[in-house]
Each structure stands twice: as C-alpha cells, then as structure tokens.
ChimeraX commands (.cxc) that place a marker at each C-alpha (Angstrom):
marker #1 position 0.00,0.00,0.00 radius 0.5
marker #1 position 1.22,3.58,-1.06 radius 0.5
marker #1 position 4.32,2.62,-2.09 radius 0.5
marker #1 position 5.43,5.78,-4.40 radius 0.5
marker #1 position 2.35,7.65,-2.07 radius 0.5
marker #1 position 3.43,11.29,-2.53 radius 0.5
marker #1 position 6.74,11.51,-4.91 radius 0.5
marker #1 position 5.10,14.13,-6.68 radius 0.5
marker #1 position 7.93,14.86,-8.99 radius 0.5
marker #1 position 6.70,11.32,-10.40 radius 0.5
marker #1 position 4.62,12.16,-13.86 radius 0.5
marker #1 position 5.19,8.76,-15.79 radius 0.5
marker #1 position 4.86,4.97,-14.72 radius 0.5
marker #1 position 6.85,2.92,-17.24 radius 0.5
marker #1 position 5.25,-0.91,-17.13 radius 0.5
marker #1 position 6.14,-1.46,-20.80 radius 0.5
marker #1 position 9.10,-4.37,-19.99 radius 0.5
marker #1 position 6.09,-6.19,-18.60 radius 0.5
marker #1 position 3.78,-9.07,-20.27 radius 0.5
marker #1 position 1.31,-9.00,-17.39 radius 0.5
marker #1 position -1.14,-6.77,-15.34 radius 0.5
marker #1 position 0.90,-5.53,-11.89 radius 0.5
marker #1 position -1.76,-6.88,-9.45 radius 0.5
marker #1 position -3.02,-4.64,-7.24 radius 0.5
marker #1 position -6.17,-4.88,-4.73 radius 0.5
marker #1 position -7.00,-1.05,-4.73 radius 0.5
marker #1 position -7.64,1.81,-7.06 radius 0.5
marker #1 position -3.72,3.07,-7.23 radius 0.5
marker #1 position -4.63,6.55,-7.20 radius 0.5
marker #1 position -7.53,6.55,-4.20 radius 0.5
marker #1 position -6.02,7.66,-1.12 radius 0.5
marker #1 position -4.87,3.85,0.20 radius 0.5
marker #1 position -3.54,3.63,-3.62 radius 0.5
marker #1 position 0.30,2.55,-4.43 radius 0.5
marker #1 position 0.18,5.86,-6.67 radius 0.5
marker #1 position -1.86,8.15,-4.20 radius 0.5
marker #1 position -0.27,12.03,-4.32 radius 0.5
marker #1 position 1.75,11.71,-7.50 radius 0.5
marker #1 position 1.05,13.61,-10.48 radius 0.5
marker #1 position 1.56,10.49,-13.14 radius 0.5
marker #1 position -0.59,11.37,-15.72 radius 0.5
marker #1 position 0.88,9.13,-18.13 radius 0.5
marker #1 position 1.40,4.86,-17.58 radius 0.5
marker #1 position 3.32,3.30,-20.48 radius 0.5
marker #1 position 2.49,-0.04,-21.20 radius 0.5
marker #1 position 4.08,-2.13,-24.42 radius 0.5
marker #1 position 1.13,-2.54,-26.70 radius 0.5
marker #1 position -2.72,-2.51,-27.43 radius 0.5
marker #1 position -3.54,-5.61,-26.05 radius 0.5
marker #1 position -1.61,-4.68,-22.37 radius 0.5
marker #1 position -3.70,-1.43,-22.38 radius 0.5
marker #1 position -6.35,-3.40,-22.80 radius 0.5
marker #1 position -6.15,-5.30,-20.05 radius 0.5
marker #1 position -5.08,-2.94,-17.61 radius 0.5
marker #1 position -8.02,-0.55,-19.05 radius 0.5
marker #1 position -10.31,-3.84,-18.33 radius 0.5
marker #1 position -8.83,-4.22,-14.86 radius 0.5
marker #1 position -10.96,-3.94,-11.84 radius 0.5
marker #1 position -8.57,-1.35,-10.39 radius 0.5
marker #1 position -6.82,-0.07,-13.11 radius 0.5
marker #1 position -9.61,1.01,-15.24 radius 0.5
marker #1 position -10.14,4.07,-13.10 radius 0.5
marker #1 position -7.04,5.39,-14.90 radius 0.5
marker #1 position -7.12,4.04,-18.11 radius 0.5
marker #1 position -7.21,7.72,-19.60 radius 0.5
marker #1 position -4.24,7.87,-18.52 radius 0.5
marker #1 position -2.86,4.41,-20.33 radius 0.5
marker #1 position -0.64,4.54,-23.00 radius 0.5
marker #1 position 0.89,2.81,-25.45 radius 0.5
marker #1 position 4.94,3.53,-25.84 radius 0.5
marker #1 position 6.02,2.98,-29.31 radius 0.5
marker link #1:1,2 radius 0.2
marker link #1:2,3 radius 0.2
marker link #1:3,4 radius 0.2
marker link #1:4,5 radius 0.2
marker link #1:5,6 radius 0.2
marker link #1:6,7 radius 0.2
marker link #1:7,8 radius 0.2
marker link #1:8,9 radius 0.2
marker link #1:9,10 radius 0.2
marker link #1:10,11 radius 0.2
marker link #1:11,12 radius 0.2
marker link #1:12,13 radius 0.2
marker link #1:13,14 radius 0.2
marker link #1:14,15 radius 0.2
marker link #1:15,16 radius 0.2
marker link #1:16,17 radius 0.2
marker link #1:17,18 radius 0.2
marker link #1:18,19 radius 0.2
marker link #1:19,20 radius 0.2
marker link #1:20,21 radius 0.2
marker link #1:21,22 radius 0.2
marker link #1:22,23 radius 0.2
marker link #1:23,24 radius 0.2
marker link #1:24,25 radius 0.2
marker link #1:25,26 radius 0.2
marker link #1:26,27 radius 0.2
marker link #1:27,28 radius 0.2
marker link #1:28,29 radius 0.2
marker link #1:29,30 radius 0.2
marker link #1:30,31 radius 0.2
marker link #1:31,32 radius 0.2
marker link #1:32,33 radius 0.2
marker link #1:33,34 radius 0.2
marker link #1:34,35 radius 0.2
marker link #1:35,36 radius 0.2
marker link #1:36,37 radius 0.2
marker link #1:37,38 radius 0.2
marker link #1:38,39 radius 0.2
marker link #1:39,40 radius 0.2
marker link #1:40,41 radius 0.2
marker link #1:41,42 radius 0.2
marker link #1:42,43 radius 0.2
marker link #1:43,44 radius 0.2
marker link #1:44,45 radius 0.2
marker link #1:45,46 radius 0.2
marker link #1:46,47 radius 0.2
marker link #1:47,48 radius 0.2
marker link #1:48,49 radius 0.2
marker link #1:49,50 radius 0.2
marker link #1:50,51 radius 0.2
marker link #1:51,52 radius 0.2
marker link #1:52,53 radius 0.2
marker link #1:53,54 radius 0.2
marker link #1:54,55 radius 0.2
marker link #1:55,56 radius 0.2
marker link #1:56,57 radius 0.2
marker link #1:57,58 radius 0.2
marker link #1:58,59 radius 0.2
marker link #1:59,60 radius 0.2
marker link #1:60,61 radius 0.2
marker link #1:61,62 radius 0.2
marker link #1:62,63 radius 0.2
marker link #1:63,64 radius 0.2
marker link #1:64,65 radius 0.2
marker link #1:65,66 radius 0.2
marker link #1:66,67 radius 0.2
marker link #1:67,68 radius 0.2
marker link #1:68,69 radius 0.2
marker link #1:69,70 radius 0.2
marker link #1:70,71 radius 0.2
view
C-alpha cells in the first residue's frame, strides 16, 4: 500500500518491460492507492492488447485515460 504515495515529482509509470497486469487490490490513485499524491498522468504499457487489459482491470480502469501505449 502507497508505495510511491506522494513523490510528486513522479509524472510517468513505465510498465512497458512487462507481459502482465501488476496486481493490485485497490484503485492506485484513491487515497490507500500505491500511486496516491503523485502527479503520473501518463502509464506506459508495451502494446494494445496490455492497455487493454489494464483498461479492463478492476482497479486499473479508473485510470485508463491515462494508459498509454509507448512505441
């Protein structure tokens, strides 16, 4: 729980080195969140089909506008 809670300097979350869904077991930006009080507005993942599973993730979904693919 709130691992990176408050680096604020911390804009982007680079996932794209991996082939599965980080497992988490609540919303990472709500305030008991792994990614509560950063200012990531950007989470790289390595193609369509990862954002589409972490957009299709129970907790991840709530920031799947902010899922993107890195080319």
């Amino acid at each position: 729980d709130q691992a990176f809670e408050d680096i604020t300097p911390l804009e982007e979350l680079d996932l794209s080195a991996l082939d599965h869904v980080i497992n988490i077991d609540a919303n990472p930006f709500d305030e008991k969140g792994c990614l509560h009080g950063t200012k990531i507005n950007t989470i790289w993942v390595k193609d369509q089909a990862m954002k589409d599973k972490y957009s299709n993730d129970s907790y991840w979904s709530s920031a799947s506008g902010k899922i993107k693919v890195k080319s």
